[in-house]
N, C-alpha and C positions, 0 to 999 in steps of 0.2 A: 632682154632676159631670155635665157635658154630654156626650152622645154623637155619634157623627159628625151624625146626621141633625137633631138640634137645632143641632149648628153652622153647614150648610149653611143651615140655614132663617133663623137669624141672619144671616149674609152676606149673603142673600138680600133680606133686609127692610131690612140697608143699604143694598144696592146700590138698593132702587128708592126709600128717600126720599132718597139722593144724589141721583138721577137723576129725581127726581119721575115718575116714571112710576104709582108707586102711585094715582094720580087718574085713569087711563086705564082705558075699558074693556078688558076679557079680550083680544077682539081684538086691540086696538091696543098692548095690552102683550106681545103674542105676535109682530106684527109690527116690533116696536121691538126686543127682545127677537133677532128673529130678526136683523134690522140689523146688529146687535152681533156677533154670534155670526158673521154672514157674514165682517164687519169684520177680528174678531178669525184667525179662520181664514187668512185674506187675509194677515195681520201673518207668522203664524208659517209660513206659506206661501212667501212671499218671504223669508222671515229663514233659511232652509233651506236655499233655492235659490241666493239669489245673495248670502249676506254670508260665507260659505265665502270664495269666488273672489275678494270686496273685499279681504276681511281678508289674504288669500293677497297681495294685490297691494301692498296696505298695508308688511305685514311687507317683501316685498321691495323699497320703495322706501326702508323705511326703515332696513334692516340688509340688504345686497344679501348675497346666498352669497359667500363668502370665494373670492377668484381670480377673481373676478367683474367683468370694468370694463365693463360695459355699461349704464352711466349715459346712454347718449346714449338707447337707447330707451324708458328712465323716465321721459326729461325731458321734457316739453310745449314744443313749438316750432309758432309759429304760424304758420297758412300763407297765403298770401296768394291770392286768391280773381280768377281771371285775368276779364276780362271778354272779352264775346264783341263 
């Protein structure tokens, strides 16, 4: 039976001949590596911040709160663009 740290080390060895990086030096698999991890931070960074307030926006266009007729400021009305 495997324990945690043999598991890790299996994932691990998948993820870099998915990603061929195992043919990289130490370096360059540290800054490839680090890429990722910036990448990945960035993902759940923004998925925290601002898919709250989408999904919020979402919901209410698509089930508005009950007594609610305020359909005109959900709707997208385009505006015409005056020239000078």
């Amino acid at each position: 039976m495997w324990n945690l740290k043999d598991s890790a080390a299996h994932l691990y060895r998948q993820y870099e001949l998915v990603t061929c990086i195992n043919m990289f030096e130490p370096w360059e698999k540290k800054l490839i590596n680090g890429i990722f991890l910036l990448m990945f931070v960035l993902l759940v960074f923004s998925s925290c911040v601002y898919l709250p307030s989408y999904m919020d926006t979402l919901i209410e266009i698509i089930r508005p709160a009950a007594g609610s007729s305020k359909v005109d400021d959900l709707t997208y009305v385009p505006q015409r663009i005056s020239s000078m």
